[in-house]
C-alpha positions as CSV (number, residue, x, y, z in Angstrom):
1,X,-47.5,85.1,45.1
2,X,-46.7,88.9,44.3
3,X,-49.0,90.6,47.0
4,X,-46.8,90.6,49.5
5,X,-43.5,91.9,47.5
6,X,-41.7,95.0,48.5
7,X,-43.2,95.0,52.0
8,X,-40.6,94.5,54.7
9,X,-40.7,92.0,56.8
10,X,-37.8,92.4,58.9
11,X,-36.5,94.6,61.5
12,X,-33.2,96.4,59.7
13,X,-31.7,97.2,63.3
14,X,-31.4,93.7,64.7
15,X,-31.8,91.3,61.5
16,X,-28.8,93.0,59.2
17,X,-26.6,94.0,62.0
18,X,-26.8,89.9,63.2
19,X,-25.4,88.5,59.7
20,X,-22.6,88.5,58.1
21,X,-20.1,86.3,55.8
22,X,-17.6,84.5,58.5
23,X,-14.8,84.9,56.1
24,X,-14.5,88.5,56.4
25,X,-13.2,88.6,59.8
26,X,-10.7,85.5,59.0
27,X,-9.6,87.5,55.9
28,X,-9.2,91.0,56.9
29,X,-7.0,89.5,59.7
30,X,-4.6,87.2,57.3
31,X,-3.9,90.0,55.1
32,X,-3.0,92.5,58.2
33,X,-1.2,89.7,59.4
34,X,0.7,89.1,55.7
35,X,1.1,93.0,54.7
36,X,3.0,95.7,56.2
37,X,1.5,98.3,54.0
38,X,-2.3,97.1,54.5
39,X,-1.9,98.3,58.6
40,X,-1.0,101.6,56.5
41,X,-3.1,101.8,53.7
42,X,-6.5,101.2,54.2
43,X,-7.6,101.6,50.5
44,X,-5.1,98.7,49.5
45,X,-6.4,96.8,52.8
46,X,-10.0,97.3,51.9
47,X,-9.0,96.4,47.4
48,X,-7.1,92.8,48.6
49,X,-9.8,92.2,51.1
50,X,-12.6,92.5,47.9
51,X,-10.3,90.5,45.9
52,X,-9.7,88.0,48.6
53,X,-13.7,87.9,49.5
54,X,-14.5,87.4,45.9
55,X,-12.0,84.1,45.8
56,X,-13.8,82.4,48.6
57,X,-17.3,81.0,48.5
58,X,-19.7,82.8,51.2
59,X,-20.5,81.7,54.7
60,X,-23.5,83.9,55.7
61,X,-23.7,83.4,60.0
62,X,-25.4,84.9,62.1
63,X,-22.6,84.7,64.9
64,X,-19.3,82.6,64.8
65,X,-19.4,80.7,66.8
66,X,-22.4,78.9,64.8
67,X,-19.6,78.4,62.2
68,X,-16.7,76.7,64.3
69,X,-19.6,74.4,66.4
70,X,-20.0,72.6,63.4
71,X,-16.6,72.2,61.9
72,X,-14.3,69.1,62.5
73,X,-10.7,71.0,63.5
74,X,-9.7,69.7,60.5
75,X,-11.9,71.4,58.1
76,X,-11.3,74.3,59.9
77,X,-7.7,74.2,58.7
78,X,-8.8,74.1,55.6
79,X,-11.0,76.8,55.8
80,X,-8.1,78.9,57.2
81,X,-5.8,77.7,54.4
82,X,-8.0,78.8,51.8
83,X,-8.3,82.1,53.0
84,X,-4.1,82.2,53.2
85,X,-3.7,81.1,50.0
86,X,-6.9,83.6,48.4
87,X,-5.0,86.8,50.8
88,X,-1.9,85.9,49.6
89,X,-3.1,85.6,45.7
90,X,-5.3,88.4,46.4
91,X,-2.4,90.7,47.5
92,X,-0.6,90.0,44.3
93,X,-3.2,90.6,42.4
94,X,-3.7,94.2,43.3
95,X,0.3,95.0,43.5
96,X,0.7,93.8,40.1
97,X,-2.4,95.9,39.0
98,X,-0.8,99.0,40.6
99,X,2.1,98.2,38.4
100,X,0.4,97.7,35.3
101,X,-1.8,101.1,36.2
102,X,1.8,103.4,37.0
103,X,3.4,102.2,33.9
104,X,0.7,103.2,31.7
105,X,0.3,106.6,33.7
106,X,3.8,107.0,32.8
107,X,4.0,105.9,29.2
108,X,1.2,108.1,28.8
109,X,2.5,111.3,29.7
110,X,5.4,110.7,27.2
């Protein structure tokens, strides 16, 4: 039933600060450990991390270690794999869209 929407039945302090999506941690390292400019540039850090995160299908934990207890070492390859292969497609993503955006910044001002 209804009667209870819109009440809040959680404590925002410890419930919300406990969970999060396991990938970001794995992703925000593999593109700082694949891009130069991302230790640099946190805007294009934090644009191919979104991309990246938006590739990858959500792992909601409340700690890690939940995550790696129940993976074979094997599909935690994977897992690392995936996000390698969704950085590196992410970062290329975003460079060519920098690209596309400066070229039409400058045909524009012809």
């Amino acid at each position: 039933m209804l009667v209870g929407a819109g009440r809040q039945r959680y404590h925002p302090d410890s419930a919300t600060d406990s969970v999060h999506n396991y990938y970001e941690h794995l992703v925000f390292d593999q593109i700082l450990r694949a891009s130069d400019r991302a230790n640099a540039d946190s805007e294009f850090l934090a644009d191919v991390a979104c991309v990246a995160l938006n590739r990858l299908p959500p792992r909601y934990v409340r700690h890690d270690v939940d995550m790696t207890f129940f993976m074979t070492p094997m599909e935690l390859e994977e897992m690392l794999d995936r996000v390698a292969h969704a950085v590196n497609d992410a970062i290329t993503y975003v460079e060519s869209r920098e690209v596309e955006r400066d070229e039409e910044q400058t045909y524009t001002k012809r």
